[in-house]
C-alpha positions as CSV (number, residue, x, y, z in Angstrom):
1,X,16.5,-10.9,-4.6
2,X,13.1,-10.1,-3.0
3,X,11.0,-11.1,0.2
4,X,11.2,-14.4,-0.5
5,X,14.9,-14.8,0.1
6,X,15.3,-12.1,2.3
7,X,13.8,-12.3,6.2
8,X,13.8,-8.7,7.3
9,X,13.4,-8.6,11.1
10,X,13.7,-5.9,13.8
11,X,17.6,-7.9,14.9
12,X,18.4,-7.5,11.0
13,X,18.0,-4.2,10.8
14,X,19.8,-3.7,14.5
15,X,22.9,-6.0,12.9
16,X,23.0,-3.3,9.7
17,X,23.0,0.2,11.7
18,X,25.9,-1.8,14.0
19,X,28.0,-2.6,10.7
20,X,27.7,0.6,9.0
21,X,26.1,3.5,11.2
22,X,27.2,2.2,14.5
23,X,26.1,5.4,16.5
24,X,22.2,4.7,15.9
25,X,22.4,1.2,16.1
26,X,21.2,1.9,20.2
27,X,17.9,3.0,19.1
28,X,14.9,1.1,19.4
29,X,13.8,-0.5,16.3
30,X,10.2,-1.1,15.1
31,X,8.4,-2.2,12.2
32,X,6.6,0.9,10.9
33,X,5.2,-0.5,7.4
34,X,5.6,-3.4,4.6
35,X,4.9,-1.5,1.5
36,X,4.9,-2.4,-2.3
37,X,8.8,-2.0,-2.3
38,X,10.1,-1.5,0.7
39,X,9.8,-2.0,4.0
40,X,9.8,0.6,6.7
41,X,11.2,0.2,10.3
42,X,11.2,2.9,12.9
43,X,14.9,4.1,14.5
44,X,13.8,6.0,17.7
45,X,11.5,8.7,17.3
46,X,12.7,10.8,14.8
47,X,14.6,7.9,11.9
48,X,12.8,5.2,9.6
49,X,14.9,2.3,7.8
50,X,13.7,1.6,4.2
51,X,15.1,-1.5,2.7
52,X,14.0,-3.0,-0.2
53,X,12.0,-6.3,0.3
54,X,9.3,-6.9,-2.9
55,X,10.8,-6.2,-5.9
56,X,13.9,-6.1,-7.9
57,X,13.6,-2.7,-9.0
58,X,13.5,-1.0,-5.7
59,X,17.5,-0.6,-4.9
60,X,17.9,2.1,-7.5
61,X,14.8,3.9,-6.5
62,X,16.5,4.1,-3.0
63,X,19.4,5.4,-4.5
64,X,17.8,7.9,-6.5
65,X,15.7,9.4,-3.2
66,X,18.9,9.8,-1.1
67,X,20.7,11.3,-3.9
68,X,17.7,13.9,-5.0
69,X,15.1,14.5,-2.1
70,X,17.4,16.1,0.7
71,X,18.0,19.4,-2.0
72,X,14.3,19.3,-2.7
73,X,13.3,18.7,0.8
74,X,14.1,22.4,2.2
75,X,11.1,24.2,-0.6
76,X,8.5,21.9,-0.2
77,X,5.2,22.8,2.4
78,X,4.7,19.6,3.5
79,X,7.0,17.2,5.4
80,X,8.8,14.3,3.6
81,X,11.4,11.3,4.9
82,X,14.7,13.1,4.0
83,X,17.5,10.4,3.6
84,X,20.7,11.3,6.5
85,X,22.2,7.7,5.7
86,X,23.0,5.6,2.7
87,X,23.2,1.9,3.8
88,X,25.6,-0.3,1.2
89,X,25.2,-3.9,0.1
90,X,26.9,-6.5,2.7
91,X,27.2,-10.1,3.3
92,X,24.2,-9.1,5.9
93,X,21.9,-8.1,3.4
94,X,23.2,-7.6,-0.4
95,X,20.7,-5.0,-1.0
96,X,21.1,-0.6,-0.4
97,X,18.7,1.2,1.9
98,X,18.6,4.6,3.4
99,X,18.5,6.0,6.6
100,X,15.3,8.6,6.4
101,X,13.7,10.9,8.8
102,X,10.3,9.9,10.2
103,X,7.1,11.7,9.1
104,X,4.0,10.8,11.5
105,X,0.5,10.6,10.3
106,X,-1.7,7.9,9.2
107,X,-1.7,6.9,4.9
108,X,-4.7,8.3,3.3
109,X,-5.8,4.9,2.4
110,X,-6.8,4.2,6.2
111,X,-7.8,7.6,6.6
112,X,-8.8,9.9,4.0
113,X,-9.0,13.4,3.9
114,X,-12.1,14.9,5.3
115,X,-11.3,18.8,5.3
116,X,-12.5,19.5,2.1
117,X,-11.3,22.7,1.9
118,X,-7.8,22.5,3.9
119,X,-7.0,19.2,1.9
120,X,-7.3,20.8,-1.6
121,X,-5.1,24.0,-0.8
122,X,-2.5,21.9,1.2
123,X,-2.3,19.7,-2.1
124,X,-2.0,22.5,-3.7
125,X,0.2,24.5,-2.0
126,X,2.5,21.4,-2.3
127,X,2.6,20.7,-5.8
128,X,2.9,24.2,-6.6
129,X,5.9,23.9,-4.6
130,X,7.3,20.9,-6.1
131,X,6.4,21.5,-10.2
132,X,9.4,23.5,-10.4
133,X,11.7,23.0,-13.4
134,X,14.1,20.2,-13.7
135,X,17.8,20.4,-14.1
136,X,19.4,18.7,-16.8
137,X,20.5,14.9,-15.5
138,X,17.1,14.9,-13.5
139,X,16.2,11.5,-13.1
140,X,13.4,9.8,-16.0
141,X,10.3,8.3,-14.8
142,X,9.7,4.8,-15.0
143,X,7.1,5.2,-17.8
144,X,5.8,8.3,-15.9
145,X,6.2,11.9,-16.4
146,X,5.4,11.0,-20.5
147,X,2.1,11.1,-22.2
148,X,-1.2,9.2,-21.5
149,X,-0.6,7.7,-25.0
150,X,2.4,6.0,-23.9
151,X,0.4,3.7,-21.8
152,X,-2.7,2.5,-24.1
153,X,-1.3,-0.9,-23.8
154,X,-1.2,-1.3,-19.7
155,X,-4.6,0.9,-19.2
156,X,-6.0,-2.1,-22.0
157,X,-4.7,-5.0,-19.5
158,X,-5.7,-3.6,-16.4
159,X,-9.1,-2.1,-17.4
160,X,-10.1,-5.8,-18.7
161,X,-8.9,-7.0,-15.8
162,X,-11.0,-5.0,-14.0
163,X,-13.8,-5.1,-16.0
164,X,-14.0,-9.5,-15.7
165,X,-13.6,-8.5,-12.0
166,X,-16.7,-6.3,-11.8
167,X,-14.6,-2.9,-9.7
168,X,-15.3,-0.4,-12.4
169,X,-19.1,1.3,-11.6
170,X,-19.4,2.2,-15.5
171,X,-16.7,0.7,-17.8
172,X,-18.1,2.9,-20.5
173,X,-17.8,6.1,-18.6
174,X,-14.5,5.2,-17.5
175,X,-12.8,4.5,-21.1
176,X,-14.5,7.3,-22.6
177,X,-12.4,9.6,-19.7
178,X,-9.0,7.1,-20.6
179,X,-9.3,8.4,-24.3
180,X,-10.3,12.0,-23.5
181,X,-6.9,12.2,-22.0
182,X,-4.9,10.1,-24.7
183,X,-6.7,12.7,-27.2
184,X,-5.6,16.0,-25.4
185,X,-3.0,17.8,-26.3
186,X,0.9,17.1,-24.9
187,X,2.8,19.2,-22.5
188,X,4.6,21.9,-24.2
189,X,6.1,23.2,-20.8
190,X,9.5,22.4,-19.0
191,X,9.8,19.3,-17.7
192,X,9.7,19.6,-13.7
193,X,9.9,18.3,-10.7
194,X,7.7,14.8,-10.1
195,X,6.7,12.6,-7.1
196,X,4.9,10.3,-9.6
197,X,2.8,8.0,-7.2
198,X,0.7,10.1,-5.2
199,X,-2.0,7.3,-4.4
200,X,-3.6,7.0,-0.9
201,X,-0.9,4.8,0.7
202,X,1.8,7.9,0.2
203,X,0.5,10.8,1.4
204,X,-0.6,10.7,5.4
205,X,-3.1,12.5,7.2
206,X,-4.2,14.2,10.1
207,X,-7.0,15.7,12.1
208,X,-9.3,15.8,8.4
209,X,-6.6,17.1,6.0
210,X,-2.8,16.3,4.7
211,X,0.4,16.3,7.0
212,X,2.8,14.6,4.6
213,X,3.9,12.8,1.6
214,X,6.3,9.5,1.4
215,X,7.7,7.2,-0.7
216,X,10.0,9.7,-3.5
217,X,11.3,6.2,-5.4
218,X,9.3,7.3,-8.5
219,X,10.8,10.8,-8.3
220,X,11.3,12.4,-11.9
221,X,11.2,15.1,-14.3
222,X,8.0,15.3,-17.1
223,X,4.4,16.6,-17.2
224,X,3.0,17.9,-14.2
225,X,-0.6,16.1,-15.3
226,X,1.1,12.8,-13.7
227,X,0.8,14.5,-10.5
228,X,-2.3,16.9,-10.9
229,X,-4.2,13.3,-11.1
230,X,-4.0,12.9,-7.4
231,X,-6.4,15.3,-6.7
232,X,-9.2,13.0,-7.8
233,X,-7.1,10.2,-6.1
234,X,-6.8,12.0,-2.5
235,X,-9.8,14.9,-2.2
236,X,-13.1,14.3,-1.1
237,X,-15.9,14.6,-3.3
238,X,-16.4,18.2,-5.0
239,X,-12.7,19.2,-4.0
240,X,-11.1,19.0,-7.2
241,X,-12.3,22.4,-8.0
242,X,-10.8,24.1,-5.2
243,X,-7.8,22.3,-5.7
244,X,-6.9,24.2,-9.4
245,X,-8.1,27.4,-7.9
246,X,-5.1,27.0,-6.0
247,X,-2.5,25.2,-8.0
248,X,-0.2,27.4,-9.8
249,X,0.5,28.3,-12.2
250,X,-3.2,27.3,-13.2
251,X,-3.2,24.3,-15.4
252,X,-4.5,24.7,-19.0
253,X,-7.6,22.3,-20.1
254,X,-5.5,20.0,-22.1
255,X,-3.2,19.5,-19.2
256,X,-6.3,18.8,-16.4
257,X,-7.5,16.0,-19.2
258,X,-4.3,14.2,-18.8
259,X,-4.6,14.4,-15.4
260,X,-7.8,12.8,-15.2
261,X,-6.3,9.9,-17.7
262,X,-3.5,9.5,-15.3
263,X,-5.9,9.2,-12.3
264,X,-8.0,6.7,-14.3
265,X,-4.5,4.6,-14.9
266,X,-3.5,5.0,-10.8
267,X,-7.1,3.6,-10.1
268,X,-6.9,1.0,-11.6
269,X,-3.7,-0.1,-10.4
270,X,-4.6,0.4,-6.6
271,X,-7.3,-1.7,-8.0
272,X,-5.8,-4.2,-8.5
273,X,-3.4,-3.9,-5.8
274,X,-6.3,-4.2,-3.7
275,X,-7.5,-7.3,-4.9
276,X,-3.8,-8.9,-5.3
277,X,-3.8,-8.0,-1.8
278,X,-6.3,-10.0,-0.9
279,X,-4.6,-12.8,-2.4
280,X,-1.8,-12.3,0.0
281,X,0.7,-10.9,-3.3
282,X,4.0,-9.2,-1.2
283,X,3.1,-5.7,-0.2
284,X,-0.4,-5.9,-1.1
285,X,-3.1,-3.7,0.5
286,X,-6.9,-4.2,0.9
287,X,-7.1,-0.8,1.8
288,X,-6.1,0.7,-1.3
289,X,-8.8,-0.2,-3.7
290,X,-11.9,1.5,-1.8
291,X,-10.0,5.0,-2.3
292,X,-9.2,3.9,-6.0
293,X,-12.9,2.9,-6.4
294,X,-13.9,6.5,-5.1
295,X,-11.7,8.3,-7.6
296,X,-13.0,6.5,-10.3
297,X,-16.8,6.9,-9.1
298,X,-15.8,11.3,-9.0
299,X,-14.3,11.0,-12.5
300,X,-17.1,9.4,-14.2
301,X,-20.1,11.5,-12.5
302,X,-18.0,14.4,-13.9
303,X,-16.7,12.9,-17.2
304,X,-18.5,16.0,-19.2
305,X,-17.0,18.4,-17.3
């Protein structure tokens, strides 16, 4: 069922807190965001509703965040929605969602980092947090966490797609990065600890640099490369170096080449997010392809690097 059957309004959400967590169900509710999966509405200051609206996939990737995040939660430098609330299929709405804390700031893909500097170490600092090691029954990443290799066949469809569409400044440049990182050599490390969709939309800002991440749904365990790609997805230009100074422990040259293969991958779908959301595709967003244009434009002036 998606957000075709389902009308999500502020008196639905109201209804849902009354049924099952009747002691917030006073608060005021407001739509905060209509996202690729889920929709976000505000409980008071300090709570956030995320029910699932776009996709089919999305109830178990609810259920995976409220079970996983609140023991992470605690290490991690930055602030995150911690689920307090696990909301149950219903007559109402035959769907799960969570009950999450609020994180203020403003997504990256409507204002990018500026602090050059203070952006890279923050990024840093909170991957270096997160990359920990695993435990045994940690969740598997919908096709993420693996190796570059695993995805030759969806970086093929999306790169022609964007090639016919004219969003790639040097197509050449750009596969010749794509199978620099399907070349390098696999992780030989633990598997840890993965948000595994750092684009612009999930990670917010404030005053230049980064005051947050959201959306845990693609929460795994794998190779830390899937995550080391967002600094070319989130710094500004001439960043990325400061960023591995900082990240540890530091990350070998194999493992920054898959990183910039994953980036290359991310790009082009927020690329093509972009455009589907100019189409008016459910949870679409204009504003992520100019971030995933600048990443690829940093990738390819340093593809020799």
């Amino acid at each position: 069922m998606t957000s075709t059957e389902i009308d999500i309004t502020a008196e639905l959400v109201r209804d849902l807190l009354r049924d099952q967590h009747p002691d917030l169900a006073g608060l005021p509710v407001r739509l905060g965001a209509r996202g690729w999966d889920n929709q976000l509405w505000r409980v008071g200051d300090e709570l956030a509703v995320r029910l699932p609206w776009a996709t089919s996939s999305a109830d178990a990737l609810l259920r995976k965040e409220h079970a996983w995040v609140p023991a992470l939660a605690p290490g991690l430098p930055l602030p995150v929605p911690v689920p307090q609330r696990l909301g149950e299929p219903s007559e109402r709405f035959p769907r799960p969602w969570i009950v999450t804390t609020w994180v203020p700031g403003t997504p990256a893909d409507r204002a990018p980092a500026t602090r050059a500097a203070e952006a890279a170490e923050s990024l840093a600092a909170f991957l270096t947090a997160l990359h920990r090691p695993a435990p045994e029954g940690a969740p598997v990443g919908r096709g993420r966490g693996g190796p570059p290799a695993d995805h030759v066949d969806g970086f093929a469809g999306q790169f022609a797609s964007a090639v016919e569409s004219g969003l790639i400044p040097d197509p050449d440049a750009v596969r010749a990065v794509w199978e620099d990182a399907v070349g390098a050599p696999g992780w030989a490390g633990p598997a840890v600890w993965l948000h595994a969709d750092l684009h612009s939309a999930n990670v917010l800002t404030e005053d230049g640099t980064f005051c947050g991440v959201i959306d845990f749904g693609d929460l795994c365990a794998g190779d830390p490369a899937c995550d080391l790609a967002a600094a070319w997805l989130l710094l500004p230009d001439g960043a990325v170096d400061r960023f591995y100074d900082a990240y540890r422990p530091t990350a070998d040259p194999a493992t920054r080449r898959r990183a910039r293969g994953w980036a290359v991958l991310k790009a082009l779908a927020c690329l093509h997010i972009g455009e589907a959301g100019v189409h008016g595709r459910p949870g679409g967003k204009r504003t992520w392809g100019p971030p995933a244009d600048a990443a690829l434009r940093r990738l390819v002036a340093t593809a020799r690097r």
